[in-house]
C-alpha positions in Angstrom: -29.4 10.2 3.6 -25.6 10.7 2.4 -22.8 10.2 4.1 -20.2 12.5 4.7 -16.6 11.7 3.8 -15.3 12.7 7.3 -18.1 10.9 9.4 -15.9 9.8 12.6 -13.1 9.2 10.2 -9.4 10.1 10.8 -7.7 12.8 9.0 -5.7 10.0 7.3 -8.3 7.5 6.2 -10.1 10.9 4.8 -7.0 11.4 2.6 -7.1 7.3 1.6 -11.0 7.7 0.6 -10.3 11.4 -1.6 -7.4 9.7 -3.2 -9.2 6.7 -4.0 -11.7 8.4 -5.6 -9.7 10.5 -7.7 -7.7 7.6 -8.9 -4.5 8.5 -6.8 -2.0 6.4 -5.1 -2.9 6.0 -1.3 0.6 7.3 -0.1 1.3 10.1 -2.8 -0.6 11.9 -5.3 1.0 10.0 -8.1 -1.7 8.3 -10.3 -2.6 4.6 -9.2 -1.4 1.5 -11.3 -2.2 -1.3 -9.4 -5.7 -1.1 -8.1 -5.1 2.0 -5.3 -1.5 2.2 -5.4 1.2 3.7 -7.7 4.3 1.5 -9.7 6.5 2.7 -6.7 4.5 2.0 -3.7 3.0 -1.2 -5.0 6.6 -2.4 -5.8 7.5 -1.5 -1.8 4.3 -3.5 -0.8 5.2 -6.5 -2.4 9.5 -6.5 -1.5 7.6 -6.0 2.3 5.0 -9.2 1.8 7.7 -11.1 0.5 10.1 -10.4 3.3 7.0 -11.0 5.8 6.5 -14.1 4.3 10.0 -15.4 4.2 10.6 -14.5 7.6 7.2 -16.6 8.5 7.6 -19.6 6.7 11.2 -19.6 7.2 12.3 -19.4 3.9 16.0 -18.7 2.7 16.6 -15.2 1.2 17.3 -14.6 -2.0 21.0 -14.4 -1.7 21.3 -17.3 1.1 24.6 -17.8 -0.1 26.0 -14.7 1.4 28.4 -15.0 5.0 
């Protein structure tokens, strides 16, 4: 029994899944670098983690010397 890609899924995880299996970034149909994302998105991921992080573990910013 196969399964559908659009069993109970939204319109948006549909999109994820085609994309994915093509090879294509999640967020744009740009080809995928870094496992399912491309050079552009994958670089906003990270600057967003690291922000994320830094605002958890109360870590300085980059430029902490800044008024």
């Amino acid at each position: 029994m196969s399964r559908r890609i659009d069993d109970g899924l939204s319109r948006q995880r549909r999109y994820q899944l085609r994309h994915q299996a093509a090879g294509l970034c999640y967020a744009c149909p740009d080809r995928a670098t870094h496992h399912d994302l491309c050079e552009t998105h994958w670089l906003l991921r990270r600057v967003e983690e690291r922000e994320r992080y830094r605002r958890a573990h109360g870590v300085p910013g980059r430029w902490s010397g800044r008024p």
